[in-house]
mmCIF file as Biopython writes it, N, C-alpha, C and O atoms, coordinates in Angstrom:
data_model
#
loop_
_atom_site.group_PDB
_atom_site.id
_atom_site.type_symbol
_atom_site.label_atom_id
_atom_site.label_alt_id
_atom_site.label_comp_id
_atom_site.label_asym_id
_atom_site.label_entity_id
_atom_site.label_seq_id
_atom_site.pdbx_PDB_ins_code
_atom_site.Cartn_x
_atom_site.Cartn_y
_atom_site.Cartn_z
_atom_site.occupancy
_atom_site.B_iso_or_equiv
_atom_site.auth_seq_id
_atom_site.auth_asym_id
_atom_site.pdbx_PDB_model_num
ATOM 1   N N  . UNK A ? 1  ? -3.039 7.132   -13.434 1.0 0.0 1  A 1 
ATOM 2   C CA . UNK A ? 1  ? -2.771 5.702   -13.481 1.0 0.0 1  A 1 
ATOM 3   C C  . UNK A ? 1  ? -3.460 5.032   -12.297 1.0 0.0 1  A 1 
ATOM 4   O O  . UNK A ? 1  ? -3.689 5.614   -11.237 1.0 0.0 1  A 1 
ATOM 5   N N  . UNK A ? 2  ? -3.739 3.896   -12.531 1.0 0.0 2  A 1 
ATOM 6   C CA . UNK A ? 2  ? -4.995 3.156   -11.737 1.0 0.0 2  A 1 
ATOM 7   C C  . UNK A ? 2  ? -3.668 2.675   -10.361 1.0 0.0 2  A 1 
ATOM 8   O O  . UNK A ? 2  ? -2.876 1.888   -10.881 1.0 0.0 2  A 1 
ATOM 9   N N  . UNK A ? 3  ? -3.394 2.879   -9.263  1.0 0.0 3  A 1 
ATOM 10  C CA . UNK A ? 3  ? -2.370 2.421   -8.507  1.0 0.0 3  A 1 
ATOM 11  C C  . UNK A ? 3  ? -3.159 2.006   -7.451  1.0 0.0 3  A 1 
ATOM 12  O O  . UNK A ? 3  ? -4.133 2.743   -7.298  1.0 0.0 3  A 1 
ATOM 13  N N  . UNK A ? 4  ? -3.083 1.026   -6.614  1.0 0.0 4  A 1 
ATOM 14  C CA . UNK A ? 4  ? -4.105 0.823   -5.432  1.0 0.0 4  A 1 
ATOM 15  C C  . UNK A ? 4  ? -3.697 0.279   -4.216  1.0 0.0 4  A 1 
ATOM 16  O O  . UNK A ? 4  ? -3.051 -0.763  -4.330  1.0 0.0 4  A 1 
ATOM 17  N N  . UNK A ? 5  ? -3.872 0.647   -3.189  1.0 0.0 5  A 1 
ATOM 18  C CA . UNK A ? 5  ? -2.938 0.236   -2.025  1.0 0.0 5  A 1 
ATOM 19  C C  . UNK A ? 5  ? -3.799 -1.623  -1.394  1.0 0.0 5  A 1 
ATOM 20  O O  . UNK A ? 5  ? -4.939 -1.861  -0.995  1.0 0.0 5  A 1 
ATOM 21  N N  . UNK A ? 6  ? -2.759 -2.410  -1.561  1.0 0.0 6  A 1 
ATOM 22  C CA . UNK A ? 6  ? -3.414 -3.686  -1.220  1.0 0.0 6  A 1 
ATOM 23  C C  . UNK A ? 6  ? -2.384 -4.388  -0.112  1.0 0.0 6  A 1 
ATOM 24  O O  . UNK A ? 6  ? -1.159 -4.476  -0.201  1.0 0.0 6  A 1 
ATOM 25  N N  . UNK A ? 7  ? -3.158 -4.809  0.843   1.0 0.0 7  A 1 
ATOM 26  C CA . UNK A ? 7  ? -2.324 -6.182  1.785   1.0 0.0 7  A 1 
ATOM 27  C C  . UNK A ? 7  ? -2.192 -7.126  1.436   1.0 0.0 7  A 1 
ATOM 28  O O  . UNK A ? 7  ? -3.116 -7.641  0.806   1.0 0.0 7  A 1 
ATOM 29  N N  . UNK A ? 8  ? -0.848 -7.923  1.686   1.0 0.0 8  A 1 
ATOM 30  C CA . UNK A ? 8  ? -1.309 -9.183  1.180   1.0 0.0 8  A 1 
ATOM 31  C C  . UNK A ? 8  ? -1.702 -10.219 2.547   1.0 0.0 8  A 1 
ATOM 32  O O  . UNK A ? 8  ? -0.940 -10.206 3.513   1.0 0.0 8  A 1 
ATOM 33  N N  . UNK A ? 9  ? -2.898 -11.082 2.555   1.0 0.0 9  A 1 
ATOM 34  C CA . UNK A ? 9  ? -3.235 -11.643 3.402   1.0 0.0 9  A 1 
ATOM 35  C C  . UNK A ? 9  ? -2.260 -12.814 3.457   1.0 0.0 9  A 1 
ATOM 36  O O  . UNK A ? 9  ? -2.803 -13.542 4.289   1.0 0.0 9  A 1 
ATOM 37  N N  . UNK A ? 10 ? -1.353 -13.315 3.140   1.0 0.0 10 A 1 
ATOM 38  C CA . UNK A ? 10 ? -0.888 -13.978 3.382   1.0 0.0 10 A 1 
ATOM 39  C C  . UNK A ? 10 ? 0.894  -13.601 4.236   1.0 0.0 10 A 1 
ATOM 40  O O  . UNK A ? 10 ? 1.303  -13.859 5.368   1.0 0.0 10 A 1 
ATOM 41  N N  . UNK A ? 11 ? 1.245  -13.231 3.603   1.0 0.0 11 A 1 
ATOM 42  C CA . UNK A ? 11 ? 2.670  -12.380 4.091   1.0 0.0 11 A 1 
ATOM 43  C C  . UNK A ? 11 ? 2.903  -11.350 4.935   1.0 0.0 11 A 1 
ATOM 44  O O  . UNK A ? 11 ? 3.953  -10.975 5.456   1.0 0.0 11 A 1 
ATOM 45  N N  . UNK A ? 12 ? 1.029  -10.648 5.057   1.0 0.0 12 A 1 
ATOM 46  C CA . UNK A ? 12 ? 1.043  -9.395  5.988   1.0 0.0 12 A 1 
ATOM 47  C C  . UNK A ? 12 ? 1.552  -7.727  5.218   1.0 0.0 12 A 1 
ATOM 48  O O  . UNK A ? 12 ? 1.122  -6.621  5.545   1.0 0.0 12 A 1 
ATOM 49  N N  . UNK A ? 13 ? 2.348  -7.976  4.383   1.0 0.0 13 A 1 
ATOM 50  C CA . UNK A ? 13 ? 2.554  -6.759  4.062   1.0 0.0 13 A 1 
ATOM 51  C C  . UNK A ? 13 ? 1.846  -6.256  2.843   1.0 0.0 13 A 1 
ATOM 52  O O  . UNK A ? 13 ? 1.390  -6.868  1.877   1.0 0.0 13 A 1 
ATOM 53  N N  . UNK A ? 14 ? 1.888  -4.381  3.279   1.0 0.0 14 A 1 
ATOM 54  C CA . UNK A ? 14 ? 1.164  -3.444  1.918   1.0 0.0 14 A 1 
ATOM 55  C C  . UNK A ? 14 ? 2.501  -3.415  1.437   1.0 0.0 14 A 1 
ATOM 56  O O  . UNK A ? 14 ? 3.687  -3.485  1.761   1.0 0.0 14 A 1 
ATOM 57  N N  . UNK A ? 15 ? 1.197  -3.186  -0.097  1.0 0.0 15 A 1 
ATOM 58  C CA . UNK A ? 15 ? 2.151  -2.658  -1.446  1.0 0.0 15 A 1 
ATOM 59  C C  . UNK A ? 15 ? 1.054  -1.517  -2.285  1.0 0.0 15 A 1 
ATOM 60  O O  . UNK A ? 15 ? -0.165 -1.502  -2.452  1.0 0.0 15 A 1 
ATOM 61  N N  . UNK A ? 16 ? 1.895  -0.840  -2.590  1.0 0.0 16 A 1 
ATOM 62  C CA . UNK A ? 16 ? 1.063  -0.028  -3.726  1.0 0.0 16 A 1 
ATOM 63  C C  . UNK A ? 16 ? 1.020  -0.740  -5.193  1.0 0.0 16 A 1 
ATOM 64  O O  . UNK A ? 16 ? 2.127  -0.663  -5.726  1.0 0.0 16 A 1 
ATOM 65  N N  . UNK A ? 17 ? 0.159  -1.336  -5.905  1.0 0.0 17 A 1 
ATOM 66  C CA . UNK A ? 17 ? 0.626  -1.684  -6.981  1.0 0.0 17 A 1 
ATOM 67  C C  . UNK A ? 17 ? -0.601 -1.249  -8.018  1.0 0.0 17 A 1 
ATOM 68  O O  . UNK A ? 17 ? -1.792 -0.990  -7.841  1.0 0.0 17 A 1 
ATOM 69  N N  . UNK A ? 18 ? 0.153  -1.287  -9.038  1.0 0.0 18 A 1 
ATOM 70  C CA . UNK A ? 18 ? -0.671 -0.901  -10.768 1.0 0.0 18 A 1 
ATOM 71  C C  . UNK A ? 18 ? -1.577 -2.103  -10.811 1.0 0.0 18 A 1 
ATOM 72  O O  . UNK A ? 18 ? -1.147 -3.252  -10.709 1.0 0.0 18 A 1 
ATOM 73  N N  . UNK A ? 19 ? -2.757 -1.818  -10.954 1.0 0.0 19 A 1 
ATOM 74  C CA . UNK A ? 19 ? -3.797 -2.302  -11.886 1.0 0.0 19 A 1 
ATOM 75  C C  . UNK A ? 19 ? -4.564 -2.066  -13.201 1.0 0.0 19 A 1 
ATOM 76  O O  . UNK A ? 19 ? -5.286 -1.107  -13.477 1.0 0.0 19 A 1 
ATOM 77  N N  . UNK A ? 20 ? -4.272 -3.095  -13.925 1.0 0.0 20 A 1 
ATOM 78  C CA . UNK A ? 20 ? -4.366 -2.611  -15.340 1.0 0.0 20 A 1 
ATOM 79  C C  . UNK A ? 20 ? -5.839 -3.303  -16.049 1.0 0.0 20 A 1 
ATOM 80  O O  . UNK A ? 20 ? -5.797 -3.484  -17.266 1.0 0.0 20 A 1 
ATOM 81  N N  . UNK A ? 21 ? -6.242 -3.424  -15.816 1.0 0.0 21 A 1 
ATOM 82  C CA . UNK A ? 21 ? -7.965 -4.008  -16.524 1.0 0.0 21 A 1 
ATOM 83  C C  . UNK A ? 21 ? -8.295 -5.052  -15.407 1.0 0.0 21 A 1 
ATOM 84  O O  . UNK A ? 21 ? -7.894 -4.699  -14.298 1.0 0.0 21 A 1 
ATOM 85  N N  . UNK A ? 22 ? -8.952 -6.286  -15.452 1.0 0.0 22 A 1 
ATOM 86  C CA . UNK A ? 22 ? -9.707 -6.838  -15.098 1.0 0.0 22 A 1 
ATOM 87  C C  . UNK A ? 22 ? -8.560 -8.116  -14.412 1.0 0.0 22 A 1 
ATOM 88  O O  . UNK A ? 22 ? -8.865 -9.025  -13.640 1.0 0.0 22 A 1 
ATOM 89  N N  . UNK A ? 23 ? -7.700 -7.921  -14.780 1.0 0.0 23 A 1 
ATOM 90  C CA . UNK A ? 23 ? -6.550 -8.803  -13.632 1.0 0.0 23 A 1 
ATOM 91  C C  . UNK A ? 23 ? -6.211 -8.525  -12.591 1.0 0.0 23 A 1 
ATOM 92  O O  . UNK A ? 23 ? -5.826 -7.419  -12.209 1.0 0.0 23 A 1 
ATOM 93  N N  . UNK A ? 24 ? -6.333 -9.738  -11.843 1.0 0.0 24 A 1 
ATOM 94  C CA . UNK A ? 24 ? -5.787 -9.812  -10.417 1.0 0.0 24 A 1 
ATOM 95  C C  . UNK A ? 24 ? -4.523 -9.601  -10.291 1.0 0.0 24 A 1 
ATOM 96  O O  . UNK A ? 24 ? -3.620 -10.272 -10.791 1.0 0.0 24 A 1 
ATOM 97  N N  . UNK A ? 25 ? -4.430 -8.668  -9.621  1.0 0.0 25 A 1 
ATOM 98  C CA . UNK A ? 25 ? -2.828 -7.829  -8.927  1.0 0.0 25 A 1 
ATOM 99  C C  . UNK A ? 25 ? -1.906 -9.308  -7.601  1.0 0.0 25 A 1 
ATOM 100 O O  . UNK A ? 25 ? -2.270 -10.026 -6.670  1.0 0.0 25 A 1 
ATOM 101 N N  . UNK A ? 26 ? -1.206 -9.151  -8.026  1.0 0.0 26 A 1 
ATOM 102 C CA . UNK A ? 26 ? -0.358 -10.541 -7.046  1.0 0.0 26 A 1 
ATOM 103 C C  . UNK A ? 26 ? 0.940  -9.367  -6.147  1.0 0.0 26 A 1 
ATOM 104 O O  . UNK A ? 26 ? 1.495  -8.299  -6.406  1.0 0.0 26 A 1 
ATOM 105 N N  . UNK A ? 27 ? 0.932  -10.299 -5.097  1.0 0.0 27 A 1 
ATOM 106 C CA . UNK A ? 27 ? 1.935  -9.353  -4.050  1.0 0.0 27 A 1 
ATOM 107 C C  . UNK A ? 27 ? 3.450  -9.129  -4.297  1.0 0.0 27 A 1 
ATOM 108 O O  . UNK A ? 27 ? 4.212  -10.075 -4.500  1.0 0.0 27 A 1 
ATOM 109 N N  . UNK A ? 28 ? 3.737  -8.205  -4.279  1.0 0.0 28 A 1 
ATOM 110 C CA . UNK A ? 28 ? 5.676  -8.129  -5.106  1.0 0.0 28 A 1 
ATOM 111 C C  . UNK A ? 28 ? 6.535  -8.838  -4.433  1.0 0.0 28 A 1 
ATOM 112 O O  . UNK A ? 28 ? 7.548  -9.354  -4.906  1.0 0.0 28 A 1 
ATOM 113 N N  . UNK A ? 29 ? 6.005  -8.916  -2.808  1.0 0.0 29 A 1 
ATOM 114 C CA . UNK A ? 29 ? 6.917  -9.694  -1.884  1.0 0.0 29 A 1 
ATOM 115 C C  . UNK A ? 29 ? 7.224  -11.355 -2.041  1.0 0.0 29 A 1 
ATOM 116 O O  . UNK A ? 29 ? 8.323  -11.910 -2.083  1.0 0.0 29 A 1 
ATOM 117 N N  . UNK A ? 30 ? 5.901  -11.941 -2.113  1.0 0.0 30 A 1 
ATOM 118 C CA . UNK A ? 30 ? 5.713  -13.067 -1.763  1.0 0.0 30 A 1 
ATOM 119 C C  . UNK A ? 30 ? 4.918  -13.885 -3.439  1.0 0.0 30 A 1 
ATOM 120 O O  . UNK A ? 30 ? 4.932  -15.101 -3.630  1.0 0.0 30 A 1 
ATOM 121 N N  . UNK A ? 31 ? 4.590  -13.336 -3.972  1.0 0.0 31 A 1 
ATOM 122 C CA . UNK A ? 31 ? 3.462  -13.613 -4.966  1.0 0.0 31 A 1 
ATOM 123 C C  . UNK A ? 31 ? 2.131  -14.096 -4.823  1.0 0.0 31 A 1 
ATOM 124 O O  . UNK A ? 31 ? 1.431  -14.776 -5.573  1.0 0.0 31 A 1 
ATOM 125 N N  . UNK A ? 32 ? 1.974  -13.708 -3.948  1.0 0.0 32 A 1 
ATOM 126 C CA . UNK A ? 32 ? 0.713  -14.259 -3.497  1.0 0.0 32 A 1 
ATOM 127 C C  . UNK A ? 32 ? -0.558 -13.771 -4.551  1.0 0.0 32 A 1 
ATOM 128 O O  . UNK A ? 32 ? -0.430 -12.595 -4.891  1.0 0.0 32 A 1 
ATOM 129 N N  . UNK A ? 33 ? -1.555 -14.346 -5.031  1.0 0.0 33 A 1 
ATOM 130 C CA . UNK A ? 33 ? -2.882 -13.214 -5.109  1.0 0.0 33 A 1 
ATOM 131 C C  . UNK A ? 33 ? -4.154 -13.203 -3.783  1.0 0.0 33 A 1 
ATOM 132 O O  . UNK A ? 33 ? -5.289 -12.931 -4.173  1.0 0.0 33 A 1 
ATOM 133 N N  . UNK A ? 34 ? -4.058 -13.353 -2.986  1.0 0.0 34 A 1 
ATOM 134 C CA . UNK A ? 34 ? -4.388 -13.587 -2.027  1.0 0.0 34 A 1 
ATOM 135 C C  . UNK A ? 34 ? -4.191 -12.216 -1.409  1.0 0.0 34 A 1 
ATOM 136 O O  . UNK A ? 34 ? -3.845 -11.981 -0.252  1.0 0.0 34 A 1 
ATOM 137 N N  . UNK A ? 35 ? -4.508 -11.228 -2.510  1.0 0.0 35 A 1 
ATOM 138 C CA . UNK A ? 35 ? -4.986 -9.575  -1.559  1.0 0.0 35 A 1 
ATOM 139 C C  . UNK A ? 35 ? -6.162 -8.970  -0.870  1.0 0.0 35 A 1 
ATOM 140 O O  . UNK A ? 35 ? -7.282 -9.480  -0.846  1.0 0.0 35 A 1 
ATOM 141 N N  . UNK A ? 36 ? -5.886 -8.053  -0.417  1.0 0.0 36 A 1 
ATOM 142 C CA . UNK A ? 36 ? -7.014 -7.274  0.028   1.0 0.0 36 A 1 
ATOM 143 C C  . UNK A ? 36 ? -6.628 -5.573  -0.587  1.0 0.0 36 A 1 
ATOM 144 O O  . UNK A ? 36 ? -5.569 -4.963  -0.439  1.0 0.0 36 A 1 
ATOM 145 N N  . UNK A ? 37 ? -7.788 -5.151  -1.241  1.0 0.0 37 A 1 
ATOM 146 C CA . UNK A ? 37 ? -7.601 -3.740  -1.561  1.0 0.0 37 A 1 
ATOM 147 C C  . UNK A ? 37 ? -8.418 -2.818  -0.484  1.0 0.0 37 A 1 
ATOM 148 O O  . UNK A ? 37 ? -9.592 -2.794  -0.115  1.0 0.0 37 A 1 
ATOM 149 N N  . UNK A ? 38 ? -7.180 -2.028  -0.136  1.0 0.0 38 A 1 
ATOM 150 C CA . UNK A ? 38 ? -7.123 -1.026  1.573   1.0 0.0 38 A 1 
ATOM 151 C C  . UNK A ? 38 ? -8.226 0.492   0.833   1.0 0.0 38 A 1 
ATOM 152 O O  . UNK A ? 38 ? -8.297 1.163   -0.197  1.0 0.0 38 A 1 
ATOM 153 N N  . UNK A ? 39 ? -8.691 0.409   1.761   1.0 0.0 39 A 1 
ATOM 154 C CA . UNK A ? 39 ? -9.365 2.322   1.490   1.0 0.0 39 A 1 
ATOM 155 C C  . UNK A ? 39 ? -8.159 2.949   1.124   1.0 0.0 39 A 1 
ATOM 156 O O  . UNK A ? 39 ? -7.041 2.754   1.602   1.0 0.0 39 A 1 
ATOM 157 N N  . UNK A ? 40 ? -8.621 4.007   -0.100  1.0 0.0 40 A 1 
ATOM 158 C CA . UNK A ? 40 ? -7.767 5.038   -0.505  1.0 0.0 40 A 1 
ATOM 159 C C  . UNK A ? 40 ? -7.220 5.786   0.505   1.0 0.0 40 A 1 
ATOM 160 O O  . UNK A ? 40 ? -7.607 6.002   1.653   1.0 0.0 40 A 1 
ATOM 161 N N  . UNK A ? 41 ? -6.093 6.207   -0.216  1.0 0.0 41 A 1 
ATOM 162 C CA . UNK A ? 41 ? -5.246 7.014   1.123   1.0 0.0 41 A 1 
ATOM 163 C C  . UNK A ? 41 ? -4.916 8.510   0.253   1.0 0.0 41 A 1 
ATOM 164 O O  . UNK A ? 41 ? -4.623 8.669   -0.932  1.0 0.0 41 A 1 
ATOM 165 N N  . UNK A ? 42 ? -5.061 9.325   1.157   1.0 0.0 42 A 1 
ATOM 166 C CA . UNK A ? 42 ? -5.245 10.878  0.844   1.0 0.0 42 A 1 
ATOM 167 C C  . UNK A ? 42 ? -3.242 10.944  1.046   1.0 0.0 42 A 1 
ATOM 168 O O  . UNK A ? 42 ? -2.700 10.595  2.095   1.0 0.0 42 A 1 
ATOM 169 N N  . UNK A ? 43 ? -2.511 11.417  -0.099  1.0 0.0 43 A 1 
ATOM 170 C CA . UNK A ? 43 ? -1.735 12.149  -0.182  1.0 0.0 43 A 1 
ATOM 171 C C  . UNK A ? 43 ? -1.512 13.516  0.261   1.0 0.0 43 A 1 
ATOM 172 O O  . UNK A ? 43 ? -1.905 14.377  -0.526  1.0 0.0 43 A 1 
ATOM 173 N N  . UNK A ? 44 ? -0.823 14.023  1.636   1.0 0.0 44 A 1 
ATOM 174 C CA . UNK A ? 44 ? -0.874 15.501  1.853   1.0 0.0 44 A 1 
ATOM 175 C C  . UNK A ? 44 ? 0.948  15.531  2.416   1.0 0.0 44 A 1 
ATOM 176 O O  . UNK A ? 44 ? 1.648  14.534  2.590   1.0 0.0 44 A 1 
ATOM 177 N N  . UNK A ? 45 ? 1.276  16.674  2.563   1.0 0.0 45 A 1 
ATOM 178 C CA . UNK A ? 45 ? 2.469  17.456  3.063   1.0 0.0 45 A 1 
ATOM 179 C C  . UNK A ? 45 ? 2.363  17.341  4.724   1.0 0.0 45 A 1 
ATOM 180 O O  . UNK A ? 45 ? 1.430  17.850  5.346   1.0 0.0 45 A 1 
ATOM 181 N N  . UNK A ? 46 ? 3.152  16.804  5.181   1.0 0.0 46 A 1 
ATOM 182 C CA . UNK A ? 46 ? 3.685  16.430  6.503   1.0 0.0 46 A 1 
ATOM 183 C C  . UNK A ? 46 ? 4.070  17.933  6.772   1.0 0.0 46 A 1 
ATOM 184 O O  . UNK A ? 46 ? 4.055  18.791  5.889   1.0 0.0 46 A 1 
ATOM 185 N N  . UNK A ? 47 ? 4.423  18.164  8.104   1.0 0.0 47 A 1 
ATOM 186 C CA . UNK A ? 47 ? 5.096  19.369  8.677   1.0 0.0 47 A 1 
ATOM 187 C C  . UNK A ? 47 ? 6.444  19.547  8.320   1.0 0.0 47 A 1 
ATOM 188 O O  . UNK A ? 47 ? 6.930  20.677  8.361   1.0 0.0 47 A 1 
ATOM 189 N N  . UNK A ? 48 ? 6.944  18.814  8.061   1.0 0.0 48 A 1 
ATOM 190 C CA . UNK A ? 48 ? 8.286  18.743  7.274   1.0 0.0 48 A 1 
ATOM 191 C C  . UNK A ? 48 ? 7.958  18.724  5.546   1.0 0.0 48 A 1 
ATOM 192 O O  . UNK A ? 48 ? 9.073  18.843  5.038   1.0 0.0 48 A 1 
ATOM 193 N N  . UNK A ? 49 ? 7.162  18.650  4.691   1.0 0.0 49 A 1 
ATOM 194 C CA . UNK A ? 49 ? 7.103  18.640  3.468   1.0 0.0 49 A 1 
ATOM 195 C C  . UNK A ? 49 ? 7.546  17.190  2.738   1.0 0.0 49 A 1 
ATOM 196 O O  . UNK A ? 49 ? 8.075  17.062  1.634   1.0 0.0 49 A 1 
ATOM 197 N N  . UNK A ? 50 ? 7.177  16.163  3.671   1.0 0.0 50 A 1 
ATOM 198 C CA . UNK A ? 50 ? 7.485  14.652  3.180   1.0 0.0 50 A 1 
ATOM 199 C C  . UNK A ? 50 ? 5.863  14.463  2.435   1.0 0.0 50 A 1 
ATOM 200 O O  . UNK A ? 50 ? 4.846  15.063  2.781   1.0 0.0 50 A 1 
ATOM 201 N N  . UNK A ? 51 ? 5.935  13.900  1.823   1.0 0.0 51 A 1 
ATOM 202 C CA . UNK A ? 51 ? 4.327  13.228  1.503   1.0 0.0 51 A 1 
ATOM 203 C C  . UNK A ? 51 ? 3.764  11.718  1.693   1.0 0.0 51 A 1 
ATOM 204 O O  . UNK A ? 51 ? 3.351  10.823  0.957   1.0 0.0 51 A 1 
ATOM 205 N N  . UNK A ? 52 ? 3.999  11.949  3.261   1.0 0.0 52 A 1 
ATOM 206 C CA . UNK A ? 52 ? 3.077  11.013  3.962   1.0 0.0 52 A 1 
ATOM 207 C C  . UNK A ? 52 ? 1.614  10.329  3.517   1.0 0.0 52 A 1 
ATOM 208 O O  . UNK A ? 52 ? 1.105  11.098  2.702   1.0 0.0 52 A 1 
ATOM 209 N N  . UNK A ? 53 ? 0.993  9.500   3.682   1.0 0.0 53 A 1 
ATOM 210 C CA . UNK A ? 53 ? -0.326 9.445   3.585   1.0 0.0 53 A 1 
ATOM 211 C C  . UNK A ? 53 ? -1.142 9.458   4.884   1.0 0.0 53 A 1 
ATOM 212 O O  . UNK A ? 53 ? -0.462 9.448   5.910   1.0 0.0 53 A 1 
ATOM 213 N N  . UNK A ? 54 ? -2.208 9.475   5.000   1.0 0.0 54 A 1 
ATOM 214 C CA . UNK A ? 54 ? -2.789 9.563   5.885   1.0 0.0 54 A 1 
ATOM 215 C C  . UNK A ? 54 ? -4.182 8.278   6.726   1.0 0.0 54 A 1 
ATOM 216 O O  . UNK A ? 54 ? -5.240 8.536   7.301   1.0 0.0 54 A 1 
ATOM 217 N N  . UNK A ? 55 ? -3.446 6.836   6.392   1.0 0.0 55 A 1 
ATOM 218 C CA . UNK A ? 55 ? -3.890 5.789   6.558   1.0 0.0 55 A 1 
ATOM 219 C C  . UNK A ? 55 ? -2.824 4.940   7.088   1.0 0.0 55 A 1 
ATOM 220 O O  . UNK A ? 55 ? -2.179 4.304   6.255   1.0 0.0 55 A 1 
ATOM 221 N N  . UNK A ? 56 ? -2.417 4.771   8.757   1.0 0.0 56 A 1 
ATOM 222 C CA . UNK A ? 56 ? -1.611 4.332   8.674   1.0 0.0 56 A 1 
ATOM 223 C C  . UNK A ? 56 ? -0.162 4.128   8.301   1.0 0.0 56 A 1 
ATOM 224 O O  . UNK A ? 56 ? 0.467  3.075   8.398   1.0 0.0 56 A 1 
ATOM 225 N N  . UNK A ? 57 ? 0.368  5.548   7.763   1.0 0.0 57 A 1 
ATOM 226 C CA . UNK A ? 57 ? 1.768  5.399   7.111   1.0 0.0 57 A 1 
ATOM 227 C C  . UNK A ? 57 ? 1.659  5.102   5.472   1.0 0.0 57 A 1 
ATOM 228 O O  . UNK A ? 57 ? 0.869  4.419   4.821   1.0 0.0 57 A 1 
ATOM 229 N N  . UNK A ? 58 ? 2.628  5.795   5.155   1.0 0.0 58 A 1 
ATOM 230 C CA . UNK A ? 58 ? 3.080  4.759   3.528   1.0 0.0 58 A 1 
ATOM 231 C C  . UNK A ? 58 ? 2.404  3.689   3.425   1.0 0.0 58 A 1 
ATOM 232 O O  . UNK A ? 58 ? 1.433  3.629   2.670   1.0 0.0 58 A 1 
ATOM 233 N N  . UNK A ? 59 ? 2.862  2.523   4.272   1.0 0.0 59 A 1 
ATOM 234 C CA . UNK A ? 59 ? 2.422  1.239   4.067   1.0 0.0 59 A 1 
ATOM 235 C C  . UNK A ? 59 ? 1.487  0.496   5.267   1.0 0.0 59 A 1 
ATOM 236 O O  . UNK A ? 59 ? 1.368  -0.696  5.550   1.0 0.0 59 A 1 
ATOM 237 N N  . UNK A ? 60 ? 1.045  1.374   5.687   1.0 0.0 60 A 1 
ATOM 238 C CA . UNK A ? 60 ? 0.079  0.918   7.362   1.0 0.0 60 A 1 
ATOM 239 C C  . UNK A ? 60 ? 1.035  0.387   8.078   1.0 0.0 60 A 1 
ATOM 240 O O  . UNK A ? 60 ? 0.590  -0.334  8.971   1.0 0.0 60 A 1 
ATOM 241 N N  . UNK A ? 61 ? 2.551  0.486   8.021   1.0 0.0 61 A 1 
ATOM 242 C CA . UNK A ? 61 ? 3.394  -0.162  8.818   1.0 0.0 61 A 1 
ATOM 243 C C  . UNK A ? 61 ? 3.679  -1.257  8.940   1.0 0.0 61 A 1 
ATOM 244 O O  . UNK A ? 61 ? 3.896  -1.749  10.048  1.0 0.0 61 A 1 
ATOM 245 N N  . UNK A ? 62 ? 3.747  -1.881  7.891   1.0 0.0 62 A 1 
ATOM 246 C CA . UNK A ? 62 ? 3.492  -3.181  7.694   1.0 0.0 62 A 1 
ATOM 247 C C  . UNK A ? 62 ? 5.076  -3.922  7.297   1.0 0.0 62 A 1 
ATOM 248 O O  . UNK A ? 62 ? 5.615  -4.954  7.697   1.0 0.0 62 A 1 
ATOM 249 N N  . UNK A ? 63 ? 5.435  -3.014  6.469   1.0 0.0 63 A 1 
ATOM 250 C CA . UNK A ? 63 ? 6.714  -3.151  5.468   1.0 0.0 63 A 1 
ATOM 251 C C  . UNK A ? 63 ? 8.209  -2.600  6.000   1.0 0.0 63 A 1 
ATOM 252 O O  . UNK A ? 63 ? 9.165  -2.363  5.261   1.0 0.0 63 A 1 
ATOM 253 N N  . UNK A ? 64 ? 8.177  -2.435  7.639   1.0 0.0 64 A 1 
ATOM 254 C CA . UNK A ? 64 ? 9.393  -1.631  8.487   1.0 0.0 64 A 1 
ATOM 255 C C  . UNK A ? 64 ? 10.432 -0.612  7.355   1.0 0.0 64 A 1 
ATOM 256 O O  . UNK A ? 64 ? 11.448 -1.050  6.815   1.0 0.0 64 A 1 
ATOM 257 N N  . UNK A ? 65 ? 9.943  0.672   7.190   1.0 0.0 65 A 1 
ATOM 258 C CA . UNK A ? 65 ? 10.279 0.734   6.350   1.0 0.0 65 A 1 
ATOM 259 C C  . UNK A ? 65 ? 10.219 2.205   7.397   1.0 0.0 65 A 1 
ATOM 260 O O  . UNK A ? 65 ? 10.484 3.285   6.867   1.0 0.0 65 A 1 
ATOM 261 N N  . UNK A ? 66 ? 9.984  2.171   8.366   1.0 0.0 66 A 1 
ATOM 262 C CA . UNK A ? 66 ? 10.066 3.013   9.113   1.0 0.0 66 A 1 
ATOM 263 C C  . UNK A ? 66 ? 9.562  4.797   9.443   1.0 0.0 66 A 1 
ATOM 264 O O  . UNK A ? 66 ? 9.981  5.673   10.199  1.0 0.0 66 A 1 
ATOM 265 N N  . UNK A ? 67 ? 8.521  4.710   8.481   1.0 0.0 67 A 1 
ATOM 266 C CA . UNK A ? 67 ? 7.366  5.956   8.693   1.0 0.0 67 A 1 
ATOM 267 C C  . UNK A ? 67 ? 6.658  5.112   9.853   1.0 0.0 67 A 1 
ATOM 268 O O  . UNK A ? 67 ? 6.143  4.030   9.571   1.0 0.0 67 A 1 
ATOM 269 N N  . UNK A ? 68 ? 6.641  5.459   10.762  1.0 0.0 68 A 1 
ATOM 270 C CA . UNK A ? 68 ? 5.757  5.845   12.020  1.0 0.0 68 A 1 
ATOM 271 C C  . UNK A ? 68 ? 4.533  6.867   12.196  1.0 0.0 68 A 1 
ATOM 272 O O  . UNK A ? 68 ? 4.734  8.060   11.973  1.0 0.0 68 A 1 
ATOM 273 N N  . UNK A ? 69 ? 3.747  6.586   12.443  1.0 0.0 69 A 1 
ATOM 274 C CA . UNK A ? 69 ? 2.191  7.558   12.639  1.0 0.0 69 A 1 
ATOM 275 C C  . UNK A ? 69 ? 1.621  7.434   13.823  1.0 0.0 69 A 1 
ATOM 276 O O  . UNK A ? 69 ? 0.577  8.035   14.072  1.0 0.0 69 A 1 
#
């Protein structure tokens, strides 16, 4: 499934969201479409077996949601 990690420039925070054809993805927080789509982020196993990403956190830290990197 097409999922893509985007900021929203207006509100500041990432979201992972579905993109489905040729429409613009809008922010879950705020509604903004006023995104930015972030470099892919590599899924791997933390030392503990969490599945962290490796860009900044889950959400580049954006979303206090409290993964720290």
């Amino acid at each position: 499934m097409p999922f893509y990690d985007y900021e929203c420039l207006d509100c500041h925070k990432a979201s992972e969201i579905f993109v489905n054809g040729p429409q613009k993805p809008e922010c879950p927080h705020c509604g903004s479409k006023n995104l930015e789509k972030q470099l892919p982020t590599f899924h791997t196993k933390g030392s503990k077996g969490s599945g962290h990403t490796h860009s900044g956190g889950c959400c580049g830290g954006h979303c206090g949601c409290g993964h720290h990197h």
